[in-house]
C-alpha positions in Angstrom: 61.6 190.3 183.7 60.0 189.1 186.9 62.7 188.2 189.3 63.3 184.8 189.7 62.0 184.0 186.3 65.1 183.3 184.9 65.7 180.3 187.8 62.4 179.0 186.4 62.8 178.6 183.3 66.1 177.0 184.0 64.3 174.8 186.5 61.9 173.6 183.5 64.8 173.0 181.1 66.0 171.2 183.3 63.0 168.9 184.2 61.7 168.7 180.8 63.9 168.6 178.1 62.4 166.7 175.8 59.3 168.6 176.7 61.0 171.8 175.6 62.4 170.1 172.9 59.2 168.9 171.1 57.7 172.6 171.6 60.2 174.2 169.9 61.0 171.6 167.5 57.5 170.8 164.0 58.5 167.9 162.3 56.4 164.9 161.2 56.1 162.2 158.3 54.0 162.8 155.4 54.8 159.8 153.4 54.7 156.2 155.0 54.3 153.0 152.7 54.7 149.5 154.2 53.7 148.1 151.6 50.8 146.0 153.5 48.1 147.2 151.5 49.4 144.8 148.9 50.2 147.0 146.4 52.0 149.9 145.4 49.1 152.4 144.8 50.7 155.2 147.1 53.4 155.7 144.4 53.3 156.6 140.6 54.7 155.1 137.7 58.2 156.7 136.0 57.3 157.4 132.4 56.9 154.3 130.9 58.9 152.0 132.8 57.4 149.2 134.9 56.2 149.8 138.5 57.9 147.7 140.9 55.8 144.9 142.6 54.7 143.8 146.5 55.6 140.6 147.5 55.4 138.3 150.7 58.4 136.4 149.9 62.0 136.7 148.8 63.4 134.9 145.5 66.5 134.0 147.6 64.7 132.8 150.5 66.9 134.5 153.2 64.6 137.3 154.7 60.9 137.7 154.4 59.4 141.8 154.6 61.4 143.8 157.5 58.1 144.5 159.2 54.4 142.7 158.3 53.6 140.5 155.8 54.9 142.3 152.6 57.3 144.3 150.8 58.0 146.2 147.8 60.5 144.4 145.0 62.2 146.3 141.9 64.1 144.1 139.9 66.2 145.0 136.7 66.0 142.4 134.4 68.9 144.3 132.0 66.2 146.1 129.6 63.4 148.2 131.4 64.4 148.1 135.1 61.1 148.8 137.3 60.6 151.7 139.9 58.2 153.7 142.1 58.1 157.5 141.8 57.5 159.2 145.4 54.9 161.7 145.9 55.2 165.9 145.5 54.9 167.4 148.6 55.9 170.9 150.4 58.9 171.5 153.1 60.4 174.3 154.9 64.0 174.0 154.4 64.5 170.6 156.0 63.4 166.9 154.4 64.7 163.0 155.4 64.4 160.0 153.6 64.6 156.9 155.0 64.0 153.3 153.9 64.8 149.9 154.5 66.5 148.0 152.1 67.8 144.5 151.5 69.9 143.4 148.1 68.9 139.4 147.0 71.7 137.5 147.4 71.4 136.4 143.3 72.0 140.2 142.7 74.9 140.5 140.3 77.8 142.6 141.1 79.8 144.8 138.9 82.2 147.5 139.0 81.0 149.8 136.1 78.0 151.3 136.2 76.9 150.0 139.6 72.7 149.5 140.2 71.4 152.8 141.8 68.5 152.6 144.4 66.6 155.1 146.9 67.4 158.4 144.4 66.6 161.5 144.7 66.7 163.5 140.8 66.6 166.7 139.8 67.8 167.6 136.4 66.1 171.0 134.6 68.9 171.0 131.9 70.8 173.4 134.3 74.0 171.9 135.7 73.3 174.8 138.5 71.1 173.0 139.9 71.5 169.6 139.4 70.7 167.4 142.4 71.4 163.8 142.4 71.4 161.4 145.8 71.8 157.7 145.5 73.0 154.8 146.8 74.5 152.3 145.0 74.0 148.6 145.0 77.0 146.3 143.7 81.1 146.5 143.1 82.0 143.5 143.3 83.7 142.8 146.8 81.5 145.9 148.4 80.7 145.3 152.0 78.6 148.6 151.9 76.8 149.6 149.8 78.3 153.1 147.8 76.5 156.2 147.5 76.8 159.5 145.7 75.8 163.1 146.6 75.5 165.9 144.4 74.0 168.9 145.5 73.8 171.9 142.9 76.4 170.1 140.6 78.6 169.6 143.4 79.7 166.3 144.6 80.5 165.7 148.2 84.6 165.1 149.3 86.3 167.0 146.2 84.4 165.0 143.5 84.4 161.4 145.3 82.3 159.8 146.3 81.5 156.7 149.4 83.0 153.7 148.2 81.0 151.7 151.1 84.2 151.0 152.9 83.4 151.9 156.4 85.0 149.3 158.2 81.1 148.5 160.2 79.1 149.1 157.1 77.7 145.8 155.7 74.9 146.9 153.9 75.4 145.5 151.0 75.2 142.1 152.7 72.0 140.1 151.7 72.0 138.4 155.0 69.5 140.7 157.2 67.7 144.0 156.3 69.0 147.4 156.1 68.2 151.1 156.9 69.3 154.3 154.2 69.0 157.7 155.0 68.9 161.2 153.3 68.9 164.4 154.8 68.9 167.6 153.0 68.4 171.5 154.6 67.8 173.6 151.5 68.6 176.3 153.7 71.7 175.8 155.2 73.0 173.1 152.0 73.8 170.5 154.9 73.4 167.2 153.7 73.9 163.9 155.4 74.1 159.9 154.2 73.6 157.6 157.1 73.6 153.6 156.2 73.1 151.5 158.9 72.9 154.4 161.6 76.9 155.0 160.1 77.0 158.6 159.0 78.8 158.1 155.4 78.0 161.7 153.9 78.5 164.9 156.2 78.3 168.2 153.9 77.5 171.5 153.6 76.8 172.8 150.6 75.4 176.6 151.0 71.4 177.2 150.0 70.3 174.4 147.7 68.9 175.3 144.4 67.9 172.3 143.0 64.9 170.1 144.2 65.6 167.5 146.9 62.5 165.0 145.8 59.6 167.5 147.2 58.5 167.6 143.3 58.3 163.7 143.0 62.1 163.1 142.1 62.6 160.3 144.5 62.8 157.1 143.0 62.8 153.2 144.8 65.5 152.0 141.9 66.6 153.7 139.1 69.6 152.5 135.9 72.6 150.4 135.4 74.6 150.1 132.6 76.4 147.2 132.9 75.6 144.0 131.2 73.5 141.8 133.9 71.2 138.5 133.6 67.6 138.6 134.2 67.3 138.8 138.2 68.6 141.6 140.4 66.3 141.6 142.9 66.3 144.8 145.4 63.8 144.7 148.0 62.6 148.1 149.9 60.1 148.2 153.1 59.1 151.0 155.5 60.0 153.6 153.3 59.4 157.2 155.2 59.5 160.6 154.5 59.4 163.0 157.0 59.7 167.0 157.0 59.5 170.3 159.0 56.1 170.6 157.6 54.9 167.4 158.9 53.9 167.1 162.4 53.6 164.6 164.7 57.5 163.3 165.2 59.9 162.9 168.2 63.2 163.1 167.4 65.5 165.5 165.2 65.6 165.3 161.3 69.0 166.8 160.7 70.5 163.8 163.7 68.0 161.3 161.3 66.6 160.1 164.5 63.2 161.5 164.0 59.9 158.7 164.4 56.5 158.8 164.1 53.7 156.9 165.5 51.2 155.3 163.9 47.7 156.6 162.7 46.4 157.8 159.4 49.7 158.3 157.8 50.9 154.8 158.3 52.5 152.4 161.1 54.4 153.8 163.4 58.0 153.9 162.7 59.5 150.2 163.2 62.5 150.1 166.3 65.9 151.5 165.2 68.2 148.4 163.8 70.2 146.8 166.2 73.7 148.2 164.7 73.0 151.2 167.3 76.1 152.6 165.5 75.1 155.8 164.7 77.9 158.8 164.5 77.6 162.5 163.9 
């Protein structure tokens, strides 16, 4: 080494950080639908079951779309509940998921079979390998909403899962919008819940097996088996999708503060909610 190189290169570390950090550090965002395009063409259809809809305009009245002028609204009416089906796409080791949700305050609550939204599922028949990652919209009483995490069969905490009690998780409140996020590392098997910048899941697994949505297993609302009327409203906007194949992003995925500006895959990434409560 040349003398004195070492002295440089702590020099530059220590000038430029972030510099260094984005160098070493490929991420970016390969899905992005705000749903301002009016529709919901960017996702597919589950099977059979009804695509969920873009609105301008709540039924309750409270919030309008998180960001622009509309936003994506899956209700289950208590027969065929509708959905959107994310798109396949390739990663590394590393994927997050993040979306912005708000529940409509006519949303019923019930402590059975609660409504799942923002799920990632894998099921091949193999128990091995089964992968399933949802939150949960609805005990009655919740504060937060719930969420599950099973990676390879495996659920998180001994076979419990988050009851949405964090004291400063209110995200199951109807009165303001919301931010979810997933983050999986196939690699490593850590996996991590964040609602509300409040980190509710921190595991590690071991190397994944299953499929963590890349194959188009991530899904806007999914069942509920509890008997319900006719409108349970769940309203999504700003849904993201970022991995270590993307490219483009500041931030870190596995800290879920990545972001992405705008340009051809979408709006830049909205401001971080005002909670600013985010743990590690």
């Amino acid at each position: 080494m040349i003398k004195g190189a070492g002295w440089l290169i702590i020099a530059l570390v220590a000038l430029c950080p972030l510099a260094l950090a984005d160098i070493s550090y490929a991420a970016g965002r390969i899905f992005f639908d705000d749903a301002e395009t009016g529709n919901a063409n960017l996702w597919t259809a589950d099977g059979t079951r009804p695509k969920c809809t873009v609105v301008s305009s709540s039924a309750d009245r409270l919030k309008g779309p998180y960001a622009g002028s509309y936003m994506i609204q899956c209700n289950d009416p208590g027969s065929a509940w509708q959905t959107l089906r994310g798109p396949t796409f390739s990663i590394g080791s590393e994927v997050l998921y993040r979306y912005r949700v708000r529940v409509d305050s006519n949303h019923d609550s019930t402590d059975g079979s609660v409504h799942k939204i923002g799920r990632i599922f894998h099921w091949t028949g193999d128990s091995n390998t089964y992968v399933d990652v949802f939150s949960m919209v609805g005990g009655v009483g919740d504060q937060g909403l719930r969420n599950d995490l099973i990676i390879d069969g495996e659920r998180a905490r001994g076979g419990a899962l988050y009851w949405g009690d964090h004291p400063n998780d209110h995200t199951a409140s109807p009165s303001t919008w919301h931010q979810v996020e997933y983050y999986i590392n196939t690699i490593t098997g850590a996996a991590k819940v964040w609602h509300d910048d409040i980190l509710v899941q921190n595991e590690v697994y071991g190397p994944v097996r299953g499929g963590v949505g890349n194959a188009g297993e991530f899904y806007m609302t999914s069942n509920w088996e509890d008997a319900r009327d006719g409108t349970n409203y769940v309203y999504f906007d700003n849904v993201e999708i970022f991995t270590d194949l993307g490219t483009g992003g500041v931030g870190s995925l596995s800290l879920g503060d990545i972001a992405q500006g705008g340009g051809s895959s979408g709006a830049a990434t909205p401001p971080a909610l005002p909670t600013n409560l985010r743990v590690q």
